[in-house]
N, C-alpha and C positions, 0 to 999 in steps of 0.2 A: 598545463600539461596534465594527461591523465594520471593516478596516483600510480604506484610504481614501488618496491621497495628496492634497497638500495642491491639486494642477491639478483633482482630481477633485472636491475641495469647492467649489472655487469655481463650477466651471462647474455644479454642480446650486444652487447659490445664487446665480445670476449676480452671484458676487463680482469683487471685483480682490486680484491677491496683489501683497503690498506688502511685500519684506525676506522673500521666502520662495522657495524653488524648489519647481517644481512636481513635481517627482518627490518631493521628500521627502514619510514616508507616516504614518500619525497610526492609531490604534486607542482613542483616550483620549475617554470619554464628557465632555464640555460641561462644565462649573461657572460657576455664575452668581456664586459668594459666592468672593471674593478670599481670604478665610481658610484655601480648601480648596484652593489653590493648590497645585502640588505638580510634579517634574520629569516631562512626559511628558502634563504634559492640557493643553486648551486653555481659554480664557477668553471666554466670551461676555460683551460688555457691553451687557447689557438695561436700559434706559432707562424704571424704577418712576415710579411717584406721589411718591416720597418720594426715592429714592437713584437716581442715574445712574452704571450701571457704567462709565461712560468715564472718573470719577476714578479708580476703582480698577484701573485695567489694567495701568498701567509697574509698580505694588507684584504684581500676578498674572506678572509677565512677569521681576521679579527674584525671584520665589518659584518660579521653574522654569516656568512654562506655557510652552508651545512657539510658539503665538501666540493674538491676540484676533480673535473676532470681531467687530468693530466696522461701526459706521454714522457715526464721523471717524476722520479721518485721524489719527492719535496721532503720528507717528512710532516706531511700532513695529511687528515682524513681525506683520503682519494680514490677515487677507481681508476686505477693504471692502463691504458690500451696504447697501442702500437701507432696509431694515429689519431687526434682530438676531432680532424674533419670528419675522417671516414666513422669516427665513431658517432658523431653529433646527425651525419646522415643514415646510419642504422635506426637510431633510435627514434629520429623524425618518419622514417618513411614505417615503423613499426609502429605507432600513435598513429598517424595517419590510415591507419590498418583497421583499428581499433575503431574511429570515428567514424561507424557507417551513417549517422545521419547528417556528417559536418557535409556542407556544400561548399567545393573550392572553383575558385573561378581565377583562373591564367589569364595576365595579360602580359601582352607584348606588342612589338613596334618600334618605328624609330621614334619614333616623338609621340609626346604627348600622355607616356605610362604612371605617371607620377601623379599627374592632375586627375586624369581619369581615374585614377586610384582611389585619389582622397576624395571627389563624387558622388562615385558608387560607394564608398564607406557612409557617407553623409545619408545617403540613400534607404540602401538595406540597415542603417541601426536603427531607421524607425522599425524595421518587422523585427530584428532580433541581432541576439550579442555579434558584431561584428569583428573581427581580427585584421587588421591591414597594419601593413607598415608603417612606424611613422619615420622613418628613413627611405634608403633604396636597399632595403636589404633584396636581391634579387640577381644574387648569383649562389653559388652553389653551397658557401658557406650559408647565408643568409637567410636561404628559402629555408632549412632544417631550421633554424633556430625561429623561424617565423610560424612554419606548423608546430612548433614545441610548444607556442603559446594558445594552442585551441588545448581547451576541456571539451568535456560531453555537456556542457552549456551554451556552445561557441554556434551559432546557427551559423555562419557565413565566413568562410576565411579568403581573402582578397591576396593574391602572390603575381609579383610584378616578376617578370621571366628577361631579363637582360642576357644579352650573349658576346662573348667576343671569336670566338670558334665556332664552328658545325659541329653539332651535338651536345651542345650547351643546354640548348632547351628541350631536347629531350630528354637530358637526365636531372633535369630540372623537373617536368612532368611525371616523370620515373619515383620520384618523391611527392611530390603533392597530390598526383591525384585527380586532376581536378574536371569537375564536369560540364564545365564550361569552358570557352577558350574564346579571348576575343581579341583579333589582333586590328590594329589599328591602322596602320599605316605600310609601305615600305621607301623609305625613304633613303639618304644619302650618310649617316650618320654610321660611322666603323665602317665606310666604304674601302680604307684603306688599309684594314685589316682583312676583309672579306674579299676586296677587287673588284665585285660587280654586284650592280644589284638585283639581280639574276640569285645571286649566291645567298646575298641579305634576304631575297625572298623566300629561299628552300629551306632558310635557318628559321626564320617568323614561324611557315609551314609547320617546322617541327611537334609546334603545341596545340595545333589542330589535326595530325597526322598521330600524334598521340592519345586524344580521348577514344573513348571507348562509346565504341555501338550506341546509337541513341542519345547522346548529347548532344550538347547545343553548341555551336559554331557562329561566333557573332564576329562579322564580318567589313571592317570598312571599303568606302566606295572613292577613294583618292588616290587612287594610283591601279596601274593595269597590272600587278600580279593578287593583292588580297581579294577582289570577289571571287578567285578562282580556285582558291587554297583546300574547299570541299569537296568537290568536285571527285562524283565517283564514289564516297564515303556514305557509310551510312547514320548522317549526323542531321539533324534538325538545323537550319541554314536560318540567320536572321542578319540584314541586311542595315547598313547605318548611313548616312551621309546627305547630301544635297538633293541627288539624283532623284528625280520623280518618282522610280520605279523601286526604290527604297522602301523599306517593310518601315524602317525609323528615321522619319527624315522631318526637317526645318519648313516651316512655313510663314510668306509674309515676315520675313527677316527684315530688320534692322538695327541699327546701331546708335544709343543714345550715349554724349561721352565717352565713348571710347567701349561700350558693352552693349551685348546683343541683346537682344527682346526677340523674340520668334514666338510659330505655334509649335507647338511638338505633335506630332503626328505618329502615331503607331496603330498597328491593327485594333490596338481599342477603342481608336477614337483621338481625340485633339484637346491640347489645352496648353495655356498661355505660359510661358517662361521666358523669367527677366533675370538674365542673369547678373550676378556682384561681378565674375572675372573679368580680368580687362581683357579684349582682344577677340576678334572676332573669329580667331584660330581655336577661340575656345567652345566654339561649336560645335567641331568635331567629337571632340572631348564630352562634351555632354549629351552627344546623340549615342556615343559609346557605352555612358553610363548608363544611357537610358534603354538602351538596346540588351543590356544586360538586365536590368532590371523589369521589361518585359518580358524577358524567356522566361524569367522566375515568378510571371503571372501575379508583379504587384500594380496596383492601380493606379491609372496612367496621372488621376488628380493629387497622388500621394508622391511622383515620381516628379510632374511639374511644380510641387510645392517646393521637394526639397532641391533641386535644382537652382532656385529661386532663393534660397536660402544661402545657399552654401558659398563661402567665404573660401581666398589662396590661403589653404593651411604649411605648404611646405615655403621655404623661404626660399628668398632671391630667384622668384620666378614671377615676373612680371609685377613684382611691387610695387603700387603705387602710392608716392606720397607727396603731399603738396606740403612744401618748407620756403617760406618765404616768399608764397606768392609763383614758387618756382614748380614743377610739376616732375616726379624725377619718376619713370620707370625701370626699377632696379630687376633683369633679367640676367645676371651675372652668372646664373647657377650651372650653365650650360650651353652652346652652342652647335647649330647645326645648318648648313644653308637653307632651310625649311622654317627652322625656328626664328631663324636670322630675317628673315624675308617678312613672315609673319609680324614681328616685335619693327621693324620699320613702318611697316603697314600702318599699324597701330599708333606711333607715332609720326608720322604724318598726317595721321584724323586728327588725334589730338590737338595739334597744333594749329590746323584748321581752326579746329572748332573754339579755339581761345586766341585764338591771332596774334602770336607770339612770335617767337624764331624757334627751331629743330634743332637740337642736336647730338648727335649720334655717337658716342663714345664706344668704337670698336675694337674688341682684340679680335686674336686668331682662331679660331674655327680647326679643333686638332681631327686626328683620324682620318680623315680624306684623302691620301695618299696621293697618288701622280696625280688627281686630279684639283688638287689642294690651290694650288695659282688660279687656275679657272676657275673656281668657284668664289674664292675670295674677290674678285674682280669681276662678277657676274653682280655680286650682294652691292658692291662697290656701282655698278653701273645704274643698279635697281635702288639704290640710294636720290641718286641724279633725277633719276625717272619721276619719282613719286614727287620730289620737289623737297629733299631736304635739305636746311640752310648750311649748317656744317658739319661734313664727314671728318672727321678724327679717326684716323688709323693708328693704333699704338703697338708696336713691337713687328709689326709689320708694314710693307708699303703695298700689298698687293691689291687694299680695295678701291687701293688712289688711280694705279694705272692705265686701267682701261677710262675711265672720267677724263684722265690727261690727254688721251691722245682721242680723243672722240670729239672734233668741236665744235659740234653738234652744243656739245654740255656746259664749253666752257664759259665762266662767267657764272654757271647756274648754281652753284653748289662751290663753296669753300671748302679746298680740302687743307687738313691740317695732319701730318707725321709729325708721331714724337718716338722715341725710342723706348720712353719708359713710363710707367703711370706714375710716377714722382713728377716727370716735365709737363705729361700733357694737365695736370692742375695749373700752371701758367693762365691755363683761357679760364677758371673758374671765373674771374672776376670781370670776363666780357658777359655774361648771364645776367640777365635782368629778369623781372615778374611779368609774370604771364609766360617765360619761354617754356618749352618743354626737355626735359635729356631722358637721355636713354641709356644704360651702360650695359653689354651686352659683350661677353666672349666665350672662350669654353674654359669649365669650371678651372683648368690648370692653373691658366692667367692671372688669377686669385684679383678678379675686377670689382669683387664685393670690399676690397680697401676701397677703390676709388669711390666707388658708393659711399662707402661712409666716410671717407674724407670730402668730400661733395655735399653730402647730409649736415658735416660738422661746419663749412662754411658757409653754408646757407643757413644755417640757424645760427651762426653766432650775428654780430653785431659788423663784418665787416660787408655784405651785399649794401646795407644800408649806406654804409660809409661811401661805399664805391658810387652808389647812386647820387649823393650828395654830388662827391666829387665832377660826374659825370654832370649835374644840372650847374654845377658852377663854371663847369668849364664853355 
């Protein structure tokens, strides 16, 4: 954060200062989590659904923070204001104010904001100090306490724009600032909070209807509402995806174990990217990063290098780990029928390519609302399609249904219901070397146990056993 003394934060938060003097001066970006307490920052106590940071202040204030900002009175050094949100978003969208030469750049989308995210950080820290999340800080708490951590050293700050209402991400923009905008997608994801995605697209919209005169608008080419989101505006238009007619697009694609190699193609020219992620969904993603990272006229061999480089930093997104011979893609962290489709894709290469058996550990797929049956039975039938050995539906039956009455399929694909992911561990010990799994649902489901209870029986000593048994039998 910019430095600040403590008279000068109150009075842009019309706080009160309580055990503080007003000349002493503070440069220490916000923490909301007592854990990260540390000598030299300060403690906001944001008042959750679930936890209220005003238990945890006097433990943030003996762990070194310099004071809380608070909405009670604690008896500790504080600057008191009426609300901890609306005060942490004064004071971000005032920094923000201050940094005329930080460069912020918005994303949004249904899918793929998170990956794209860590990319472009991977990307732009080669030119200079970068700021990105390393969570999903990207609602309306999150994004202020994310511009709090630029200084006037910060060349680049990266803000992920998630929405669950219309006008989310405008007042998300409304605070950061940012002079770029790159949306990604519009896809099916908070369909059933939104209703159409018609609605999802005018929300996306919002952070491109946002920037200001002469910005850059970085625009994907997968679905028929984002190339058209400029349109009218007077913003610099840069183009991402498959399409020939793409200003940043894929060339001479293909997929070695499970990951893409292309050429990258941009108005500067072409060069070779191999990429580490798994999944060939993750192309998008890297045309996006890199669509941003030309509007910012870095060079296109510096853009293919790090591309090339850059390793899954956030977890349980398509994790790959081979334990026992066994091949486990841990994608537990979230779901979406787009994602969902994607992460099968993937594993059905895979399994190919090692000639093994498939299969597919799925929970439910939240926020889709009326449409929630059909789509889970769509994923369910594109399971069948692609040639997966066993579908496993857990907590629900709806990917099973349309396979059953199709029989077309029957025969082709084992489907397996279980009620709970305690039962469906039962089939761990039908899993042999060389298979492939997949555990995939939306982050609710909490499918990252199965993960590692899957992880913990493939590395202990009983696959072995079972295999024994199985050759003796």
């Amino acid at each position: 954060m910019i430095e600040l003394s403590f008279g000068e934060i109150a009075n842009l938060v019309n706080g009160k200062l309580i055990g503080l003097a007003e000349s002493d001066r503070t440069s220490a970006a916000p923490i909301i989590d007592s854990r990260l307490a540390a000598k030299g920052k300060f403690f906001a106590a944001f008042n959750g659904a679930q936890v209220d940071g005003h238990d945890f202040a006097k433990q943030a204030i003996d762990d070194g923070c310099e004071f809380v900002l608070a909405s009670k009175d604690l008896g500790l050094p504080s600057i008191l204001v009426a609300d901890v949100q609306e005060a942490l978003t004064t004071l971000a969208t005032y920094v923000r104010s201050k940094l005329k030469a930080l460069t912020v750049i918005g994303i949004t989308g249904s899918q793929g904001k998170t990956t794209t995210k860590d990319l472009l950080a991977h990307i732009l820290a080669i030119s200079g100090k970068t700021i990105a999340p390393e969570a999903s800080l990207n609602n309306e708490l999150g994004v202020p306490l994310l511009i709090l951590q630029c200084d006037e050293q910060t060349k680049y700050c990266i803000v992920e724009m998630g929405a669950r209402h219309k006008g989310d991400i405008a007042h998300l923009v409304s605070i950061a600032k940012p002079s770029i905008g790159l949306v990604l997608s519009v896809g099916t994801a908070h369909l059933g909070e939104f209703g159409s995605r018609e609605v999802i697209a005018k929300t996306k919209q919002e952070l491109i209807l946002g920037l200001d005169a002469g910005s850059s608008a970085i625009l994907g080419s997968y679905d028929e509402f984002t190339p058209h989101m400029a349109e009218g505006l007077d913003l610099k238009v840069l183009t991402f995806g498959q399409k020939p007619n793409c200003e940043v697009r894929a060339a001479d694609l293909e997929l070695r174990e499970g990951r893409a190699h292309f050429d990258l193609v941009t108005p500067a020219g072409r060069a070779t990217v191999s990429l580490q992620l798994l999944g060939i969904h993750q192309v998008a993603n890297a045309l996006a990063a890199a669509a941003v990272a030309t509007a910012l006229n870095l060079p296109i061999e510096s853009i293919a290098a790090a591309l090339s480089t850059a390793e899954q930093k956030s977890r349980w997104r398509m994790e790959l780990s081979n334990i026992g011979g066994v091949l486990l893609i841990n994608d537990s962290y979230n779901a979406n029928p787009e994602s969902m489709a994607a992460a099968l894709h993937t594993l059905a290469l895979l399994t190919q390519e090692r000639g093994g058996v498939s299969w597919a550990f799925l929970g439910k797929m939240h926020e889709l609302g009326a449409s929630a049956t059909k789509e889970h039975e769509e994923i369910g039938r594109l399971a069948s399609e692609i040639g997966i050995d066993h579908l496993i539906s857990i907590g629900t039956e709806d990917y099973l249904t349309a396979v059953r009455s199709d029989l077309e399929n029957e025969g082709e694909v084992e489907l397996h219901h279980f009620p709970t992911l305690d039962s469906a561990q039962s089939l761990f010990t039908h899993i042999g070397g060389g298979d492939v799994v997949l555990v995939k649902a939306s982050r609710a489901e909490g499918f990252e146990l199965l993960a590692q209870e899957l992880t913990s029986y493939l590395s202990s000593d009983q696959l072995t056993q079972a295999k024994d048994m199985g050759s003796a039998n």
